[in-house]
Backbone as CSV, one residue per row, in Angstrom:
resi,resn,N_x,N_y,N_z,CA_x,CA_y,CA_z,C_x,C_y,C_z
1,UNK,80.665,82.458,118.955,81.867,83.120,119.407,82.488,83.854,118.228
2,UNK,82.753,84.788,118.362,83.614,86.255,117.009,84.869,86.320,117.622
3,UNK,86.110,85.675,117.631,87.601,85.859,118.395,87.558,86.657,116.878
4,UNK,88.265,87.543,116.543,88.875,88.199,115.571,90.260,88.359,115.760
5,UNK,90.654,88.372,114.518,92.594,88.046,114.508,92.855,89.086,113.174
6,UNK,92.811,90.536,113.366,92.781,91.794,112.773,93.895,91.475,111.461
7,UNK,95.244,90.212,111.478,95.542,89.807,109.841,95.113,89.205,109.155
8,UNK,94.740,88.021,110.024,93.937,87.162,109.509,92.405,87.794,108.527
9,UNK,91.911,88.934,109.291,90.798,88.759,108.802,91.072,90.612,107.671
10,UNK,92.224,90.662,107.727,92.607,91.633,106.642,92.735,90.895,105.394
11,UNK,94.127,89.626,105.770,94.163,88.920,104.586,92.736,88.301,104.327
12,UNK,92.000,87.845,104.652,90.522,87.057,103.996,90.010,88.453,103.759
13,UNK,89.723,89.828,104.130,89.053,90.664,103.081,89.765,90.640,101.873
14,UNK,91.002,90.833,102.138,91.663,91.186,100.660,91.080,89.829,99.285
15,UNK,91.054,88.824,100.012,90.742,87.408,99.215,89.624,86.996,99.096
16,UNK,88.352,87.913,99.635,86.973,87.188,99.224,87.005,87.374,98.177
17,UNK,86.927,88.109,97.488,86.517,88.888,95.896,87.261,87.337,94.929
18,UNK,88.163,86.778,95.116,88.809,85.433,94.337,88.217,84.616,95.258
19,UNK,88.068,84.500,96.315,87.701,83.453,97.259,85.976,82.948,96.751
20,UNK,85.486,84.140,96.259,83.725,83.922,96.058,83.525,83.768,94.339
21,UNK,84.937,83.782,93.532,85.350,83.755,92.426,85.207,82.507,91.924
22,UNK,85.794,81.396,93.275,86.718,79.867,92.942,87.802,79.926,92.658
23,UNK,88.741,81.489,92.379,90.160,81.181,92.053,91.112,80.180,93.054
24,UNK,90.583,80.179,94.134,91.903,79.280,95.086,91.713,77.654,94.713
25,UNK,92.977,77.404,95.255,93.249,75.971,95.509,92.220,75.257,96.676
26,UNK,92.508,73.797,96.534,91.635,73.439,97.757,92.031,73.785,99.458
27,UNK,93.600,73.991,99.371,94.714,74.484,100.574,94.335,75.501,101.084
28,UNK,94.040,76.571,100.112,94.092,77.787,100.464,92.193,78.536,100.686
29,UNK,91.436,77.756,99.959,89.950,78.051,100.227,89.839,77.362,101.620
30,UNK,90.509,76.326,101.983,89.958,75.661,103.591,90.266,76.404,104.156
31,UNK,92.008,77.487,104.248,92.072,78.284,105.521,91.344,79.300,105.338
32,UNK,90.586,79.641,104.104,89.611,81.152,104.325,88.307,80.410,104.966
33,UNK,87.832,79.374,104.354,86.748,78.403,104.930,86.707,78.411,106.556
34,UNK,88.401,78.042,107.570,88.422,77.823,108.329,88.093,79.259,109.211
35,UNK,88.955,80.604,108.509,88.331,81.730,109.360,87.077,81.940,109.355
36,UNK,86.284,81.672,108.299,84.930,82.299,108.402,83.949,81.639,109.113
37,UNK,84.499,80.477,109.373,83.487,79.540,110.745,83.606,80.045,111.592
38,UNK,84.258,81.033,112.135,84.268,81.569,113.523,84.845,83.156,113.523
39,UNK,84.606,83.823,112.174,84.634,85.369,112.472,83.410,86.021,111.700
40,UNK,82.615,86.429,112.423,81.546,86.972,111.882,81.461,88.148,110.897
41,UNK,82.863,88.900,111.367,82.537,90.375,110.549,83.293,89.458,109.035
42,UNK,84.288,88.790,108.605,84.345,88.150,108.003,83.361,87.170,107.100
43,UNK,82.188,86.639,108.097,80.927,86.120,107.349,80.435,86.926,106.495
44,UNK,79.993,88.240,106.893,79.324,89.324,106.535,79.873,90.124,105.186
45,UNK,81.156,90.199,105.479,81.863,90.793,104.467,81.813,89.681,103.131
46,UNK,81.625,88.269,103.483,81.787,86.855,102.570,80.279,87.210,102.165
47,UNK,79.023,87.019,102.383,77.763,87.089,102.187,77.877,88.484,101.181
48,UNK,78.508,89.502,101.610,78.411,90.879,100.752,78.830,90.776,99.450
49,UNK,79.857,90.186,99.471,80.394,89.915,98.186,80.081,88.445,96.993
50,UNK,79.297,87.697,97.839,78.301,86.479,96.990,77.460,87.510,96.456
51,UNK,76.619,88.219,97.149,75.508,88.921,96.883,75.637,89.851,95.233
52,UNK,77.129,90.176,95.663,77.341,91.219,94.621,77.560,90.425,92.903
53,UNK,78.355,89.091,93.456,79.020,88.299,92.329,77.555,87.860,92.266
54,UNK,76.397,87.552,92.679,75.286,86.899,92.093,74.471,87.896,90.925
55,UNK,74.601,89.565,91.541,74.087,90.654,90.649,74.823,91.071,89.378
56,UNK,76.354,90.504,89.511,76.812,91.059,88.331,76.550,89.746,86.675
57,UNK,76.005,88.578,87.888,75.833,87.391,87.044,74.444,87.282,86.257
58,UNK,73.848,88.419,86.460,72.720,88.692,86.088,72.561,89.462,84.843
59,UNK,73.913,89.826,85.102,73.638,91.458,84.142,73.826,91.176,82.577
60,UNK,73.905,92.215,81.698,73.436,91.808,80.157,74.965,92.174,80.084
61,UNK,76.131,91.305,79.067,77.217,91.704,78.981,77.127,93.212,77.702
62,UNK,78.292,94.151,78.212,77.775,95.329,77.491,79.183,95.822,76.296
63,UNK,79.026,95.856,75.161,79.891,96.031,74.349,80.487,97.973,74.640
64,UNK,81.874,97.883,74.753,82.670,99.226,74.823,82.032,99.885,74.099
65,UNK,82.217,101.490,74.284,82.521,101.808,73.041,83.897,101.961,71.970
66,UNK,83.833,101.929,70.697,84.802,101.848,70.139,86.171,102.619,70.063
67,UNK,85.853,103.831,70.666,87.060,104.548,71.268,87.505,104.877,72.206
68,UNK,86.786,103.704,73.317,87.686,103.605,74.399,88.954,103.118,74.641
69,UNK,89.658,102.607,73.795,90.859,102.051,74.179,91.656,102.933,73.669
70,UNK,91.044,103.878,72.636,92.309,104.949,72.173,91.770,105.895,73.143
71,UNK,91.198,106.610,73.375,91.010,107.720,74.815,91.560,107.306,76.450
72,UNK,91.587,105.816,76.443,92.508,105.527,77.825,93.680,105.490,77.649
73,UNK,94.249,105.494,76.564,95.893,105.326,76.369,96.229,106.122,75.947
74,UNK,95.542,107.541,75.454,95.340,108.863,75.570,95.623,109.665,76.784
75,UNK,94.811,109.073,77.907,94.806,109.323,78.782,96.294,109.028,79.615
76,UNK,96.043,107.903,79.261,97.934,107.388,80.306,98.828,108.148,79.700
77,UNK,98.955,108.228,78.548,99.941,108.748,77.921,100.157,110.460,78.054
78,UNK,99.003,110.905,78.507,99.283,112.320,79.304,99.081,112.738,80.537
79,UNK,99.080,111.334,81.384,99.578,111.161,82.559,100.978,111.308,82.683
80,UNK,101.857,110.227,81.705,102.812,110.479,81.798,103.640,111.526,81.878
81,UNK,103.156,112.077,80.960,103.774,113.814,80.487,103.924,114.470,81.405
82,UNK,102.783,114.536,82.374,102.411,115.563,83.428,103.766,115.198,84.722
83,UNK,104.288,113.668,84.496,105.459,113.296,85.372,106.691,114.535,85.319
């Protein structure tokens, strides 16, 4: 059975990405636990995003380059301007 409950299953998209993380409590992983026993597009969207957190767990960690943090605050900072 797929009953879908269109907040419910807004708020659990917004929360897989921490939900497939472990950031929640035990309170708050049972009620995402509890929607996904019985909303499928919700399963799907949960499976999509394991999938993804399993590929990024794979990957080789990659050092910046060294002038990225002065070219992004470069950047903001003539964002601002343009206000």
């Amino acid at each position: 059975m797929s009953r879908r409950e269109p907040r419910l299953c807004h708020e659990t998209d917004v929360q897989l990405p921490a939900f497939v993380a472990g950031e929640f409590d035990d309170a708050a992983r049972a009620a995402i636990e509890e929607h996904l026993a019985y909303c499928s597009g919700c399963q799907f969207k949960w499976r999509a995003n394991e999938l993804v957190w399993r590929c990024l767990a794979q990957c080789d960690d990659v050092e910046p380059p060294s002038q990225l943090r002065r070219r992004v605050l470069e950047a903001i900072e003539a964002l601002k301007e343009l206000r």
